[in-house]
Structure formats: structure tokens, C-alpha cells
ZAGUTOR-758140 format. One line per 5 residues: number of its first residue (from 1); for each residue x, y, z of N, C-alpha, C. Coordinates in steps of 0.001 Angstrom, whole numbers, m for minus. Example, Ala and Ser with C-alpha at 12.3 -4.5 7.8 and 13.67 -1.06 7.14 Angstrom:
1 = 13190:m5690:7800:12300:m4500:7800:13200:m3300:7800  12850:m2250:7080:13670:m1060:7140:12900:30:7870
END
This chain:
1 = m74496:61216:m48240:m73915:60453:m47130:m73075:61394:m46268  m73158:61654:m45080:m72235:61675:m43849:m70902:61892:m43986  m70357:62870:m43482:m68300:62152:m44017:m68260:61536:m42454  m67194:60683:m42658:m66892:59974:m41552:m65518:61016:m40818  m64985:61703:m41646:m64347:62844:m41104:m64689:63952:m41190
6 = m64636:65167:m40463:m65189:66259:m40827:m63699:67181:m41646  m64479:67936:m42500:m63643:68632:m43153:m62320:69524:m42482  m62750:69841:m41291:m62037:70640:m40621:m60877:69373:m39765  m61214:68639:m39882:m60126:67621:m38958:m59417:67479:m40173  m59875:67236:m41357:m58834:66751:m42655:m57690:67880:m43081
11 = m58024:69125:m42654:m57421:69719:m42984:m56388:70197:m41622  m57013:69716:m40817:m55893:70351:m39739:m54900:69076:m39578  m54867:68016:m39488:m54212:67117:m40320:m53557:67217:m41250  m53426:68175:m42589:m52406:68144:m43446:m52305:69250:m43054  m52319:70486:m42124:m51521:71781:m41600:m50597:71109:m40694
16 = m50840:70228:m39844:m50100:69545:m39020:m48791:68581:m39708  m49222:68088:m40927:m47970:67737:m41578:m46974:68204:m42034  m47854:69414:m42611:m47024:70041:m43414:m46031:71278:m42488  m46218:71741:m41456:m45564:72532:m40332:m44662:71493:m40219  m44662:70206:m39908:m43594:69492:m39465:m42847:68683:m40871
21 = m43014:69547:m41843:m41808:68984:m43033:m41008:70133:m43239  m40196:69874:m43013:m38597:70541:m43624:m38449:71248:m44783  m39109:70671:m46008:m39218:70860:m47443:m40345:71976:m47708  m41096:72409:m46535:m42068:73434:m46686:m41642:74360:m46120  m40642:74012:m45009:m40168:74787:m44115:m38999:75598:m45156
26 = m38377:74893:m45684:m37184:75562:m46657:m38191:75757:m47752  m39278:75784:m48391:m39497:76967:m49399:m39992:78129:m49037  m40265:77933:m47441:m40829:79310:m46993:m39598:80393:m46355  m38151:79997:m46269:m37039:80281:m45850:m36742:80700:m47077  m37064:80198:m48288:m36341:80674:m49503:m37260:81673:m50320
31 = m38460:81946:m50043:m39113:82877:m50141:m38980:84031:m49408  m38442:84084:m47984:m38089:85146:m47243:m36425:85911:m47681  m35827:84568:m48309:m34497:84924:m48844:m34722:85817:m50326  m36105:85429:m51153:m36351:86066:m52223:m36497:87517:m51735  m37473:87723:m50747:m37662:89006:m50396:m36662:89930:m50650
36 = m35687:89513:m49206:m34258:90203:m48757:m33909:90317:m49699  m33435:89432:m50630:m32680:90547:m52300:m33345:91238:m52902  m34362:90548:m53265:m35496:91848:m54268:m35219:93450:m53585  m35512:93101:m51884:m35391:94810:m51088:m34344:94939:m50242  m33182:94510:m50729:m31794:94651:m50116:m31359:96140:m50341
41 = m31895:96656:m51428:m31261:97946:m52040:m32189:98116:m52532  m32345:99230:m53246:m33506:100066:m54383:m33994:99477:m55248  m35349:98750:m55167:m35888:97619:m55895:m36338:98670:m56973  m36062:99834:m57431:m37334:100497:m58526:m38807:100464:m58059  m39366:100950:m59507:m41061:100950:m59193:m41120:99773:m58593
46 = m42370:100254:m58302:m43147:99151:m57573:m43600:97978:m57393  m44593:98613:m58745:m45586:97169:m59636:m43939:96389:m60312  m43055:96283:m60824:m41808:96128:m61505:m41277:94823:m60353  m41298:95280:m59213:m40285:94267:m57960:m41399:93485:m57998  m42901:93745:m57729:m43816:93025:m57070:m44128:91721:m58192
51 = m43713:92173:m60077:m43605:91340:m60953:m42986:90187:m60487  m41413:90890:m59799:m39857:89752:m59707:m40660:88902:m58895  m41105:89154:m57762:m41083:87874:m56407:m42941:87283:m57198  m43286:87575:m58091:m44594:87084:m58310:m43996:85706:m59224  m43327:85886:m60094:m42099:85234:m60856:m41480:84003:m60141
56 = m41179:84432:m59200:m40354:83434:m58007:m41298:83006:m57232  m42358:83462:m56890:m43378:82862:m55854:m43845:81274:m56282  m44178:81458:m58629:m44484:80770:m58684:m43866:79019:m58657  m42139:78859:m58400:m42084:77850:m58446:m41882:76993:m57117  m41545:78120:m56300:m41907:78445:m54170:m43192:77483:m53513
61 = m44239:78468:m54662:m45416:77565:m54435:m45904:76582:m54652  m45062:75664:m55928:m45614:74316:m56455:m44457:73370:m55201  m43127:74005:m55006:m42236:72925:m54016:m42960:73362:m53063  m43637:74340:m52278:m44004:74181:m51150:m45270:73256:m51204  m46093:72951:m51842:m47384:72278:m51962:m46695:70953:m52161
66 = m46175:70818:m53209:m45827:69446:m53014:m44719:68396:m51957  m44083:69545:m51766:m43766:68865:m50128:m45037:68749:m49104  m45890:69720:m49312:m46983:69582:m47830:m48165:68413:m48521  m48264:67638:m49995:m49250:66825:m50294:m48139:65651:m50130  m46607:65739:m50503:m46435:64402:m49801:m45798:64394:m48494
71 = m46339:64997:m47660:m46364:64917:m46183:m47212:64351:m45566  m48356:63858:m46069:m49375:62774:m45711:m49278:61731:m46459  m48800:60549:m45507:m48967:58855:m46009:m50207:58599:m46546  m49893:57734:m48135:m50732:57659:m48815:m52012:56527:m48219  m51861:55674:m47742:m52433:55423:m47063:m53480:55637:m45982
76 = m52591:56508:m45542:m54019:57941:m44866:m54660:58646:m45606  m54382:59291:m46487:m54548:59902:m47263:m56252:58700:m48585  m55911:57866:m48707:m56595:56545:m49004:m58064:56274:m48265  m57628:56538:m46729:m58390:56115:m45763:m59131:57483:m45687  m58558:58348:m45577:m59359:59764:m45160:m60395:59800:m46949
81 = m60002:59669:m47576:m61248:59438:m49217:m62019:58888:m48904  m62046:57685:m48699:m62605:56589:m48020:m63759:57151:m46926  m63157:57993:m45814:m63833:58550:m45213:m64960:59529:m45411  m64199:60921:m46201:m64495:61757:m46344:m64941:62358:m47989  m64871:61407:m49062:m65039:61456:m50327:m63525:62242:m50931
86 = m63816:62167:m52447:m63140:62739:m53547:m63200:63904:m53322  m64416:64432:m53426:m64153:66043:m53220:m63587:66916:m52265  m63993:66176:m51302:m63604:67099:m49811:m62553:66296:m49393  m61771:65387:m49727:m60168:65389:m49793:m59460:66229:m50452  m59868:66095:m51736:m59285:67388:m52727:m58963:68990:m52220
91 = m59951:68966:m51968:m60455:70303:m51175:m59894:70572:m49735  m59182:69695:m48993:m58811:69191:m47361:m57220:69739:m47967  m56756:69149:m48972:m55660:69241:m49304:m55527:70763:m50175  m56162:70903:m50812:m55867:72493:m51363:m55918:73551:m50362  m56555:73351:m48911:m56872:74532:m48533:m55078:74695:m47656
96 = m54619:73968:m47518:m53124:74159:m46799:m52358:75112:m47506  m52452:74648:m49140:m51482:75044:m50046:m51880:76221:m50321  m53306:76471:m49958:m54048:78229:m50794:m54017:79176:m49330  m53442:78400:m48098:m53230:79311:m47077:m51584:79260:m47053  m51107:78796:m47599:m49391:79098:m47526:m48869:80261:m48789
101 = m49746:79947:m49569:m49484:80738:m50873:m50160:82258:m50483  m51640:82387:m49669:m52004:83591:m49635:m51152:83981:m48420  m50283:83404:m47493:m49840:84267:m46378:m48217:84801:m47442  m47736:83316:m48290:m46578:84377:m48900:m46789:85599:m49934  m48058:85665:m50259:m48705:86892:m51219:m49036:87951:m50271
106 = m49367:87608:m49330:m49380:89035:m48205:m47802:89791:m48012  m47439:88733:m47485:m45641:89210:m46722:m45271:89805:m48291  m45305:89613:m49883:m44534:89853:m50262:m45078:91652:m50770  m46474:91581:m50640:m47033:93208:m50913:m46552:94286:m49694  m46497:93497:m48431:m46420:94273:m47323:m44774:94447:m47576
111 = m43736:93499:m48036:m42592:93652:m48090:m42480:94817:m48970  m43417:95344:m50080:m42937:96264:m51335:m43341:97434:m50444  m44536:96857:m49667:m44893:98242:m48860:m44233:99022:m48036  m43635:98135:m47468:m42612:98676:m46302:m41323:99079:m46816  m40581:97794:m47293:m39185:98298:m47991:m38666:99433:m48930
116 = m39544:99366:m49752:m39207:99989:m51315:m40019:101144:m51031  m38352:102255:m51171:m38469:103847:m50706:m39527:104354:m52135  m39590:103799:m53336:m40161:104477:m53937:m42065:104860:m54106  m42528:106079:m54252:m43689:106002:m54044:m44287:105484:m55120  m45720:104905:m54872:m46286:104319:m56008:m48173:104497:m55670
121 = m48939:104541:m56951:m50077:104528:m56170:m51142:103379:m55867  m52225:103117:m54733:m52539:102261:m54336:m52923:101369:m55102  m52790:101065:m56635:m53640:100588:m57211:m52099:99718:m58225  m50857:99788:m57707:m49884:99573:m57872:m49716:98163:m57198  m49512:98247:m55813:m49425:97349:m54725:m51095:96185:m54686
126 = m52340:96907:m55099:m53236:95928:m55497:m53042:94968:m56541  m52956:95414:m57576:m52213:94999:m58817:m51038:93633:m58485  m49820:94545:m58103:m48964:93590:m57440:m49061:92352:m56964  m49871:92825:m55295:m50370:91778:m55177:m50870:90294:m55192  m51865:91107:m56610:m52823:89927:m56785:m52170:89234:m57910
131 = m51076:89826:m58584:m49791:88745:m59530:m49154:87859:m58659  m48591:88012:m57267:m48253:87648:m56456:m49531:86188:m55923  m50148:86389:m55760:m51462:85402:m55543:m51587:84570:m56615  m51929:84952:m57778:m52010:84693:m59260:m51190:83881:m59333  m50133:83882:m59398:m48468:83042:m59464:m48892:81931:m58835
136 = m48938:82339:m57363:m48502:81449:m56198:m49614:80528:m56132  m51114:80609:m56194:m52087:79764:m56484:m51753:78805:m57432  m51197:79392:m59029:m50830:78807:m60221:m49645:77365:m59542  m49227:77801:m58816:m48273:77179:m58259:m48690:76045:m57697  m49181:76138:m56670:m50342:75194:m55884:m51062:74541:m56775
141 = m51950:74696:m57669:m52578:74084:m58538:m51363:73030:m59085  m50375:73611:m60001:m49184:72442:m60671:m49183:71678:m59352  m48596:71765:m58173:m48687:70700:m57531:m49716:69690:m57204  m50658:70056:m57324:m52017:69110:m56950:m52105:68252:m57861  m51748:68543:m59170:m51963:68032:m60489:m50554:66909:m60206
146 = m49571:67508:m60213:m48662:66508:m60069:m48422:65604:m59422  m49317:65754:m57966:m49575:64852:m56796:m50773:63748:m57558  m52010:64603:m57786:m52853:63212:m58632:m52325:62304:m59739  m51352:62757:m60421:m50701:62232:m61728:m50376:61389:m60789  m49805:61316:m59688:m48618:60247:m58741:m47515:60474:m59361
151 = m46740:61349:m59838:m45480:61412:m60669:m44584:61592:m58711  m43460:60922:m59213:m42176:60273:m58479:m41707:61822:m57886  m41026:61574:m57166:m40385:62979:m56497:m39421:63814:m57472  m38945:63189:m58181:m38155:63669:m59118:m38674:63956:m60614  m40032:63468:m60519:m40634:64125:m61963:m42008:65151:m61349
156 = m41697:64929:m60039:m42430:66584:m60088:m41816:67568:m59811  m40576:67181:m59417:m39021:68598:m59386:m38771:69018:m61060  m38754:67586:m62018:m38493:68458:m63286:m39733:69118:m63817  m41053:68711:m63541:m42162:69055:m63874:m42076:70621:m62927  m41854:71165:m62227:m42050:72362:m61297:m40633:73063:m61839
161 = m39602:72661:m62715:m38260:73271:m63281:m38994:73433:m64611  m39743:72462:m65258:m39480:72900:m67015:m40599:74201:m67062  m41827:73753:m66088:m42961:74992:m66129:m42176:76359:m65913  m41746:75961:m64775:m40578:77967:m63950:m40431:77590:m65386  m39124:77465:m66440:m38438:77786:m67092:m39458:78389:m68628
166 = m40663:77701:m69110:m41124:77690:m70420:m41696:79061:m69652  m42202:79103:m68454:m42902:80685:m68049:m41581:82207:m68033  m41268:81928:m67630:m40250:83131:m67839:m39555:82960:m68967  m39400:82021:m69824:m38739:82002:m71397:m39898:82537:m72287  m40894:82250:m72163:m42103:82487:m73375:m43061:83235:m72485
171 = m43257:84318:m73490:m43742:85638:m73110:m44976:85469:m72610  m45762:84379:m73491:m47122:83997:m73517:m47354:82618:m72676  m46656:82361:m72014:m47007:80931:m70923:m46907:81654:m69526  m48318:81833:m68951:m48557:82205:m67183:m47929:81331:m66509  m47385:81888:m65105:m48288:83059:m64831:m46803:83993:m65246
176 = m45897:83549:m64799:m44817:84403:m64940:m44782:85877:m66267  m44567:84796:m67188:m43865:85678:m68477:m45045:86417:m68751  m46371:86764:m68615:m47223:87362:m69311:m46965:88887:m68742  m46863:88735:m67444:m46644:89839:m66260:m45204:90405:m66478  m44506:89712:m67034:m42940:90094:m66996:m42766:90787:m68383
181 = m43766:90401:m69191:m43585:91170:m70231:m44692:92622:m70358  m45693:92455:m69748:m46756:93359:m69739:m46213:94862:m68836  m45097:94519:m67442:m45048:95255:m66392:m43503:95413:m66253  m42854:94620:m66399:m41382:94669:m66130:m40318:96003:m66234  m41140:96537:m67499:m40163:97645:m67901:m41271:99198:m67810
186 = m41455:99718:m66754:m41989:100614:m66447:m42018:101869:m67361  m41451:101801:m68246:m41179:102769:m69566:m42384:102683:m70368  m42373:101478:m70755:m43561:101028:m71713:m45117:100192:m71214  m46028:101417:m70511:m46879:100909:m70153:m47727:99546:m71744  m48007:98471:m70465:m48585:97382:m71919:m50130:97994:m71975
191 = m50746:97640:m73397:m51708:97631:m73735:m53295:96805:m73038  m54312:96725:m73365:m55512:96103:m72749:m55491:94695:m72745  m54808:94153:m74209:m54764:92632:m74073:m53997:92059:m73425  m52117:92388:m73340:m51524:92051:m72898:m51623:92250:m70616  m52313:93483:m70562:m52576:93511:m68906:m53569:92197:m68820
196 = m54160:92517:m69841:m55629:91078:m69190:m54891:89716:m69134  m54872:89594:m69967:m54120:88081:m70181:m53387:88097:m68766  m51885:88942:m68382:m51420:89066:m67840:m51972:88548:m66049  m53306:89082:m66135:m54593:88763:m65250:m54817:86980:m65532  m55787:86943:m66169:m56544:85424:m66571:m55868:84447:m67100
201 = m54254:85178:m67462:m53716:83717:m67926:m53467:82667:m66513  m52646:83025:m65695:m52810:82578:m64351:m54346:81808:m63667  m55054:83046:m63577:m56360:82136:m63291:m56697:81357:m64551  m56341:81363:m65369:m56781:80101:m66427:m55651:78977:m66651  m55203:78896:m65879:m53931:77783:m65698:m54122:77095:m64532
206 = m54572:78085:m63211:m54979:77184:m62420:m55945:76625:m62063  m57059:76665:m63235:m58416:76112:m63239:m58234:75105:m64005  m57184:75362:m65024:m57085:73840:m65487:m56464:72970:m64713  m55278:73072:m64238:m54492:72488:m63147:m55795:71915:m62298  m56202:72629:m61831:m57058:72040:m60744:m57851:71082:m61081
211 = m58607:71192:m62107:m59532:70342:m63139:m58745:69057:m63355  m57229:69153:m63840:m56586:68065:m64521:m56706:67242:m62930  m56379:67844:m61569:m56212:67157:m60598:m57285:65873:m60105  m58520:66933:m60206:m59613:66256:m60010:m60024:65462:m60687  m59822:64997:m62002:m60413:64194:m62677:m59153:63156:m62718
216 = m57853:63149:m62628:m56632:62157:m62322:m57179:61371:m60894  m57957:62181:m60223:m57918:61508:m58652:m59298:61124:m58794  m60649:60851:m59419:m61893:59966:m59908:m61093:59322:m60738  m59953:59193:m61222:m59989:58161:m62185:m59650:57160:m61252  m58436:57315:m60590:m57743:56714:m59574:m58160:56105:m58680
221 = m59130:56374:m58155:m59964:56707:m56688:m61039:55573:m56696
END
């Protein structure tokens, strides 16, 4: 069948919401504030800073997503399904959150690039990077999930607090702590399992996330 909306209107529709909420607007103000300290002064190596703001990106990115998914009335939001199906709502709505997350994963490599006097080699700042992405996707995903759950504004603030917290407390919960323990301390390069993981735990968090979303919103739907 036809969508009665086209994909590209659904989504410029929740870019249009989400530019005009406040709550996206201040996690992207508080991500620029992450920057400025991380490179206020001599951030160290490289890959090491690009860990810190990958760390912080990830709970940046679940308040920024979930301010920009409830920035569209559910009701519209209802009507545009209606319109346009399950999938390509889903999909209307992720692509806002996976272009806010990849523009703050750019600014924050170009920030290590530019700021931080120390040299490092290119495969440092790739690396970086893509922890930086890794995170911040991971991020986006928890919100989608928490938006299909329908959890209240205040149980997806503690839901986006207990995740930040069990990730940087436990070594082994992505995206944070895997990276913070694998890279953090530039002394002790980590081993093959701990870099990988460090890699796929993230992308394997936000494939579930995403999964949990999609199948909360066919149940719903």
C-alpha cells in the first residue's frame, strides 16, 4: 500500500519540532558545555578525552531524543502511523535523533582535533570517534525504547539516570564503561576482547533497544 505521507514530510515534521523544543535545544548547549571543559586546558591523549565526551554523549543523546520524540503530539504522531505505517514512523522518528547524535559525534572528534595540543595518530581520532557515535546512537536507541514503552516524563529521566549510572559504574555495561575501562588509562593498552566488546557492546545495545522499540510500538499500534 501507498503511504499517505511521504517519508520525507514525516521526518521534516519531527526536525521541525524538535528545532523548536527547548529541551533539545539545552542538551545540545550542554554538550557544547561538555566540550569546553573536556578542552579548557590539556585534555591528555587523545583516544583518553574522546572516551570522556563519548561517556557524556551517551546520556545527551537519550535527553536529546526524548525531548525531540515528545515534541510531536501523540495524536499526530497516531495519525501520521495511520498514514504512513509502523515502520516508516519508526524510522521518520529515528532519523532526527541519528542526525543530532551524528552532528554531536562530528563536533566532538573535530573538537579533539582542533583543541587538544597533543599529537596522536589518525587511527586515534577514528577510533574516538566512532565511541563517540557508538554512545550517542546507544543513546537514541534508549530513547525510542522509552518513548514506545510510553513511560511518563519522569520515568524516562530515571530510566536515562540509572542506565548513565550502571554504564560508567560496571565495567561491562555499554556503551560507556567498556571504553572507559579498555582506553581510559593510556598506560595500559587493553587486550583483543576487551577493545572489541568495547566496539559491539554499544552496537549490541542499540540493536536491542531498537528491536525492544519496535516490537512495544506493533504491540501498541
Amino acid at each position: 500500500m501507498t503511504a499517505l505521507v511521504s517519508l520525507r514530510r514525516t521526518v521534516l515534521l519531527g526536525l521541525a519540532s524538535g528545532v523548536a523544543n527547548r529541551a533539545v535545544l539545552a542538551a545540545t548547549v550542554a554538550w557544547l558545555v561538555v566540550l569546553g571543559a573536556v578542552y579548557a586546558s590539556d585534555a591528555g591523549p587523545v583516544l583518553p578525552a574522546l572516551v570522556v565526551t563519548a561517556a557524556a554523549l551517551f546520556p545527551l543523546a537519550a535527553w536529546a531524543g526524548a525531548a525531540q520524540l515528545a515534541a510531536t503530539n501523540r495524536d499526530l504522531r497516531a495519525l501520521l502511523t495511520a498514514a504512513c505505517g509502523r515502520p516508516r514512523t519508526l524510522l521518520a522518528d529515528a532519523i532526527p535523533l541519528l542526525l543530532w547524535t551524528t552532528g554531536a559525534a562530528v563536533l566532538g572528534t573535530l573538537a579533539a582535533l582542533i583543541l587538544d595540543p597533543n599529537p596522536a595518530p589518525a587511527g586515534d581520532y577514528l577510533l574516538g570517534g566512532a565511541l563517540n557515535l557508538l554512545a550517542g546512537g546507544c543513546g537514541a536507541a534508549l530513547a525510542l525504547a522509552a518513548h514506545a514503552r510510553q513511560l511518563t516524563r519522569g520515568g524516562t529521566a530515571a530510566l536515562i539516570l540509572a542506565a548513565t549510572l550502571a554504564s560508567l559504574l560496571l565495567p561491562g555495561v555499554p556503551p560507556a564503561g567498556p571504553a572507559l575501562r579498555a582506553w581510559a588509562d593510556p598506560a595500559h593498552p587493553p587486550g583483543a576482547g576487551p577493545a572489541l566488546w568495547a566496539v559491539l557492546g554499544p552496537a549490541a545495545a542499540t540493536l536491542l533497544l531498537t528491536a525492544t522499540a519496535a516490537a512495544s510500538r506493533a504491540r501498541r499500534l
